[in-house]
C-alpha positions in Angstrom: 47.2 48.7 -35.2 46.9 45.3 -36.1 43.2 43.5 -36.9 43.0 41.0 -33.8 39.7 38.6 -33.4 39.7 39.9 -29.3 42.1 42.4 -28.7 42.8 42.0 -24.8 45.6 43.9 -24.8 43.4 47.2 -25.8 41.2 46.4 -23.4 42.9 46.2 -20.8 44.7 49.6 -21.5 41.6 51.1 -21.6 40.6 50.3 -17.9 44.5 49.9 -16.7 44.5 52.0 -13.5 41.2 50.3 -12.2 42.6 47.1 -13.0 46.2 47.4 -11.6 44.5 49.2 -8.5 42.4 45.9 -8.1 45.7 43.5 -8.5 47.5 45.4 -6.2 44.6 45.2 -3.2 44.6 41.6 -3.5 48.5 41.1 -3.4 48.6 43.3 -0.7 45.7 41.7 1.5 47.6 38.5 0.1 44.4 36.8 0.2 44.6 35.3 -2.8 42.0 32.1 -2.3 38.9 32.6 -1.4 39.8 35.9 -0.4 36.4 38.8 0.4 36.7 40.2 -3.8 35.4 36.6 -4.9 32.5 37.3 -2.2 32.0 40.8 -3.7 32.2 39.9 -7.4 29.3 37.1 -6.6 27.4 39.5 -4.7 27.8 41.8 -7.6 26.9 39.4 -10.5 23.9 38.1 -8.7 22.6 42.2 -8.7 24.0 42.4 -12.2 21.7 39.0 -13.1 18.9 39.3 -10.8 19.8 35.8 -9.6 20.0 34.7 -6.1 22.8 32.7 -6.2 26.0 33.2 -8.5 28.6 30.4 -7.1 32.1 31.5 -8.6 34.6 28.0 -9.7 37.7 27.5 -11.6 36.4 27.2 -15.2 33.4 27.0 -17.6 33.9 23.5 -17.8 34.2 22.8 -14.5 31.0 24.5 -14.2 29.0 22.2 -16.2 30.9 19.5 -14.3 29.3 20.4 -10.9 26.1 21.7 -12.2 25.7 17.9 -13.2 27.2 16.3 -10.1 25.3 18.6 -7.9 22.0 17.4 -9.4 22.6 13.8 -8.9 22.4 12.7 -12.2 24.0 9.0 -12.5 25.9 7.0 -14.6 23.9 5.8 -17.4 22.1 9.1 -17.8 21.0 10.6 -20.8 21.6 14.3 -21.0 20.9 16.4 -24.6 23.6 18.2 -25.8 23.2 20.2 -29.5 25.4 18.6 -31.8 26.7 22.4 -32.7 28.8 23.7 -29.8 32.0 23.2 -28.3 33.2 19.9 -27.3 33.2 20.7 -23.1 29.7 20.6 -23.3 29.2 17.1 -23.9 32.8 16.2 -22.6 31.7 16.8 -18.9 28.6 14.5 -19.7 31.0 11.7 -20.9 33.6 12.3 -17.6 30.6 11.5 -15.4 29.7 8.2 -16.7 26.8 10.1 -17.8 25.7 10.0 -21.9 25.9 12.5 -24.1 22.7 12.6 -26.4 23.1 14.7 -29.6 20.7 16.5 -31.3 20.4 19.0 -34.4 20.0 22.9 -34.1 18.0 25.1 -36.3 19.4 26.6 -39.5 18.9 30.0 -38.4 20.2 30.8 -34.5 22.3 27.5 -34.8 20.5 26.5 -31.4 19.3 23.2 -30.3 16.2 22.2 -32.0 13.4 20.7 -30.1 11.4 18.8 -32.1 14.9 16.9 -33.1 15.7 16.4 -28.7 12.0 15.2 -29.0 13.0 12.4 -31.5 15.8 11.2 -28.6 13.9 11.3 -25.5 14.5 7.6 -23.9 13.2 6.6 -20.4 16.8 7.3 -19.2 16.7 11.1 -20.1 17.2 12.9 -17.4 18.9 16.5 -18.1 19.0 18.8 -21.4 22.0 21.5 -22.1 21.2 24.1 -24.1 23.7 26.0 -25.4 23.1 30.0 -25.8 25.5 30.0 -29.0 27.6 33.3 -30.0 25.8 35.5 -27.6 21.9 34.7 -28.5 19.6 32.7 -26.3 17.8 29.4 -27.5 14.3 29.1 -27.5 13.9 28.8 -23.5 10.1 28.9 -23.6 10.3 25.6 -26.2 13.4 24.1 -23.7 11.9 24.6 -20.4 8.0 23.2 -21.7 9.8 20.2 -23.0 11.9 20.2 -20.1 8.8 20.3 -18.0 6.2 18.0 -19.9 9.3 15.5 -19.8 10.5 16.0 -16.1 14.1 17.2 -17.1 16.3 19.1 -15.5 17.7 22.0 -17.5 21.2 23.2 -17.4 22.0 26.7 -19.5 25.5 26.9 -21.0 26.1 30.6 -21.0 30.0 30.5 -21.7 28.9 32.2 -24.8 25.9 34.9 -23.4 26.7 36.2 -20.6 25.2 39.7 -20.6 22.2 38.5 -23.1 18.4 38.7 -22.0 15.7 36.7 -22.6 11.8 37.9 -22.5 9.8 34.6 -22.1 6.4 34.1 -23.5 4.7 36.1 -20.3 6.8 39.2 -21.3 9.6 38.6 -18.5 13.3 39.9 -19.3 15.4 37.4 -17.7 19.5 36.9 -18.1 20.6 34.3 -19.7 21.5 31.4 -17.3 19.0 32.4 -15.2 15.8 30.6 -16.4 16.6 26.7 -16.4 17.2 25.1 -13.0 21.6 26.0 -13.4 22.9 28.1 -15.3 27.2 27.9 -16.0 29.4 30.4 -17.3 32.7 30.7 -18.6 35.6 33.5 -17.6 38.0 32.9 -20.5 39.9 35.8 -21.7 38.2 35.9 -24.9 34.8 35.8 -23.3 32.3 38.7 -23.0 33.3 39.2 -19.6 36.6 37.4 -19.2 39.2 37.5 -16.8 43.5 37.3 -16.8 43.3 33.2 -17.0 40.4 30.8 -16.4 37.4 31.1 -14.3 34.1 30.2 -14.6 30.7 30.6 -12.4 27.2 28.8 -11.6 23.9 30.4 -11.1 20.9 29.5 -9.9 17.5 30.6 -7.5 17.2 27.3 -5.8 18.7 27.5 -2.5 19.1 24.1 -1.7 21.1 23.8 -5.1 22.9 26.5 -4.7 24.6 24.7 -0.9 25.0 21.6 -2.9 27.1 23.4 -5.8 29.0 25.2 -2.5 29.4 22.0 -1.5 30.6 19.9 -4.7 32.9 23.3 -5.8 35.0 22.8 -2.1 35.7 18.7 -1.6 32.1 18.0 -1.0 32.4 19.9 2.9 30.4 22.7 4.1 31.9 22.7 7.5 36.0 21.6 7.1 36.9 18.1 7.2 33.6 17.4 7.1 32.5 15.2 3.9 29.1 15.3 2.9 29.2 14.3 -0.7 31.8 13.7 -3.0 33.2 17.2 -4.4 36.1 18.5 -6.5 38.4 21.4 -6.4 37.0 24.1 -8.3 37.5 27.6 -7.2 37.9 31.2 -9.0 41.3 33.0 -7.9 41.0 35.9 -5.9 43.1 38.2 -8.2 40.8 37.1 -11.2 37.8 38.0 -9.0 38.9 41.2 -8.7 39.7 41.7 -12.3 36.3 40.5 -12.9 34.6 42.4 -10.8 36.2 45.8 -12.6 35.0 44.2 -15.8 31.6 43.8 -15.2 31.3 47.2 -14.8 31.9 47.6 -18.5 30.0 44.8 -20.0 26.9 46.5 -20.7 29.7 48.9 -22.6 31.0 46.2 -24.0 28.3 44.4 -25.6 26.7 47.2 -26.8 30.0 47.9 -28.9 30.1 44.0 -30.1 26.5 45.2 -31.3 27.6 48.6 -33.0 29.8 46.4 -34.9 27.3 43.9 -35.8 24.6 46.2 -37.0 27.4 47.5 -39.3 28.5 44.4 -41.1 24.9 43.8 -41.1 23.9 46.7 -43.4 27.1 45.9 -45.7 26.2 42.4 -46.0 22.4 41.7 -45.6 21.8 41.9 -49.4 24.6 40.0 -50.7 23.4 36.7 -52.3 26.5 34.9 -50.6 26.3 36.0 -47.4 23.6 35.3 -44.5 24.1 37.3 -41.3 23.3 36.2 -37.7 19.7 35.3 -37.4 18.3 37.5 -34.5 15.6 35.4 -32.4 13.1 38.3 -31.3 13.0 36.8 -27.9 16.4 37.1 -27.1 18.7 40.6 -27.1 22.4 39.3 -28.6 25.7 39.9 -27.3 27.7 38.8 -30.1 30.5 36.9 -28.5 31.1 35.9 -32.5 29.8 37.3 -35.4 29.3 34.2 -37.5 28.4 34.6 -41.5 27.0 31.9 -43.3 28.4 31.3 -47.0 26.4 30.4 -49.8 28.0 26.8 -52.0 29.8 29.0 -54.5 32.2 30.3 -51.5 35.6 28.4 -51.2 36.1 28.8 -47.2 39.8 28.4 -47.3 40.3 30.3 -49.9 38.2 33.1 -48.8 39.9 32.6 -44.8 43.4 32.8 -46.8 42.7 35.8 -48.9 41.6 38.1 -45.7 44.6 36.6 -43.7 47.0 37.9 -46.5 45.2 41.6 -46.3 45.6 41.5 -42.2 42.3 40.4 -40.9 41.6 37.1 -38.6 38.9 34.7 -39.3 37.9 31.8 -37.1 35.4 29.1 -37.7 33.3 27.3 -35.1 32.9 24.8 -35.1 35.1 22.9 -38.8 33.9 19.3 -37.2 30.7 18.4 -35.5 30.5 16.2 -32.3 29.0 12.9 -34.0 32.4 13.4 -36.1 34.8 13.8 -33.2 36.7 10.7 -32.4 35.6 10.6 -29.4 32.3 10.9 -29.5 31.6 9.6 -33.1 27.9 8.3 -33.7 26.3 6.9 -37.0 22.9 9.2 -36.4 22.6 11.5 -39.2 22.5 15.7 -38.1 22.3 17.6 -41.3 22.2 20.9 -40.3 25.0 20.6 -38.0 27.0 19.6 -40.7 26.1 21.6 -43.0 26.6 24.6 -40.7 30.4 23.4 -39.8 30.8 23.5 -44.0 29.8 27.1 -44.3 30.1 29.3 -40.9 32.6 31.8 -41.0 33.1 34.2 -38.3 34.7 37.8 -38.5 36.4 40.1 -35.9 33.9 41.6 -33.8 36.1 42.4 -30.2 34.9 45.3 -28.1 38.0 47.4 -29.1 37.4 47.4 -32.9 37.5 50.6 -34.8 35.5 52.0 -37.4 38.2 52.1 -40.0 39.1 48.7 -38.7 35.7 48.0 -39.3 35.3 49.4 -42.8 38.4 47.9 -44.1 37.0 44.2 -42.6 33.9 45.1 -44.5 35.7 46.1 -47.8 38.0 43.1 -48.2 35.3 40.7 -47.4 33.3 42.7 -50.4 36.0 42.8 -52.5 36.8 39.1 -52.3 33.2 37.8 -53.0 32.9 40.3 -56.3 36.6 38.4 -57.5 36.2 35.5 -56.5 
């Protein structure tokens, strides 16, 4: 079989019966929005995250969208994005009249550094993102004391994490997007835990945050043609629900074979002097949504990418272009280690149905090329 960077099609054959069985109750009950499965895939991630609230929406970008709106933030706020991540995060900021306020991320976990938001902080500050990147947490002790000494709010972007933990600096485990004041997650196929299209969910344990999000996700009502704010449209299907809901079931499965993986390209590669594997942060567990490599100068990218994709085997990077050099959100501040990273990442197949032999011959090629190059 074919070397795929997420193989959804093996996955699903693996858990077929549970998840036609699933499709079929929905189409049957033909309750297919809002139907009781998005109620019982909530209920179930809250348990699953030890969150009180779990609001499911349409998409993971939606979900930053009301995270933001339902805290009130206005336009002409500053909110601090890492300059490292995918362009939603900061896109939402901009569709709000809000600002996007870049900053750099650390050489090592590629999170958002700090002492660098530090340097931004203005008197119109008012929120900080920060982005749990390839399936490892930032530093949440360092975001939530500058959060706090600062009087931000703090919104997690799991899209990336879901399924990561977090032990903060009193020894709690907590899940990822479950310690700022939102956390947002993405349901994209090629997530962690992804469903048949897009969907996307908010978490929180503030109650009063938790009827607002309600609120914004449904037209701004809590009671029916009642208006209480200004809201969007942004609900999860019923038949992804269900889907999801049979998923979650397996993502401890899953991530712990994204890990087995990992720890196995990490014994082939830790010693080579052109390779540097994923950086783990001893405060976070890692879920490997991507396992990203960074190549030392001597490494042509392209060439490299070009020379696995003739021997069968995907590559992807992310991110080839920072924000501050995106059109639409160019800025003349400097952010070294972004762009450094967006020079050298490279990431290689890591999807939950991977073989060993798959594995071995990923491992061999990647070998093989470095020794010729």
């Amino acid at each position: 079989m074919a070397i795929q960077m997420v193989d959804l099609h093996g996955q699903y054959l693996k858990i077929k019966s549970e998840i036609d069985a699933a499709m079929q109750e929905v189409i049957d009950s033909t309750q297919f929005i809002n139907g009781y499965k998005v109620r019982e895939f909530a209920r179930n991630l809250e348990q699953y995250l030890n969150v009180k609230h779990v609001i499911p929406c349409a998409n993971g970008t939606d979900a930053l969208q009301v995270a933001m709106m339902a805290l009130d933030l206005k336009p002409g706020d500053e909110v601090i994005v890492p300059c490292f991540t995918y362009v939603a995060t900061a896109e939402v900021i901009a569709l709000l009249g809000l600002n996007p306020v870049m900053v750099d991320v650390h050489p090592d976990t590629f999170q958002v550094d700090i002492s660098e938001a530090a340097k931004k902080l203005t008197t119109k500050t008012k929120a900080i993102v920060p982005v749990h990147l390839f399936g490892q947490c930032a530093d949440m002790d360092a975001v939530m004391a500058f959060a706090k000494e600062h009087g931000l709010f703090v919104i997690e972007d799991t899209a990336q994490a879901i399924g990561a933990v977090y032990t903060n600096e009193s020894g709690e485990k907590v899940s990822a997007g479950c310690i700022g004041d939102i956390g947002t997650t993405s349901f994209f196929p090629s997530k962690n835990l992804g469903c048949f299209g897009d969907g996307g969910a908010i978490f929180t344990n503030d109650d009063e945050l938790a009827a607002k999000i309600r609120m914004v996700c449904n037209h701004g009502q809590s009671k029916k043609y009642h208006h209480r704010t200004v809201g969007v449209n942004s609900r999860l299907d019923t038949l992804q629900a269900a889907i999801l809901d049979i998923k979650l079931k397996h993502l401890d499965e899953y991530c712990a074979s994204r890990q087995a993986v990992a720890a196995k390209y990490d014994s082939a590669f830790a010693s080579h002097p052109d390779l540097t594997i994923p950086h783990r942060d001893e405060k976070s567990t890692h879920v490997f949504h991507q396992y990203t490599l960074k190549l030392s100068d001597s490494v042509n990218r392209e060439d490299m990418r070009n020379y696995l994709s003739e021997h069968g085997i995907p590559s992807m990077v992310y991110y080839p272009l920072p924000l501050n050099k995106q059109e639409a959100y160019s800025s003349k501040d400097q952010f070294p280690v972004t762009e450094d990273l967006c020079s050298r990442v490279l990431s290689l197949p890591i999807c939950t149905e991977l073989s060993e032999e798959q594995t071995d011959t990923i491992i061999e090629h990647v070998k093989t090329y470095l020794d010729n190059k």
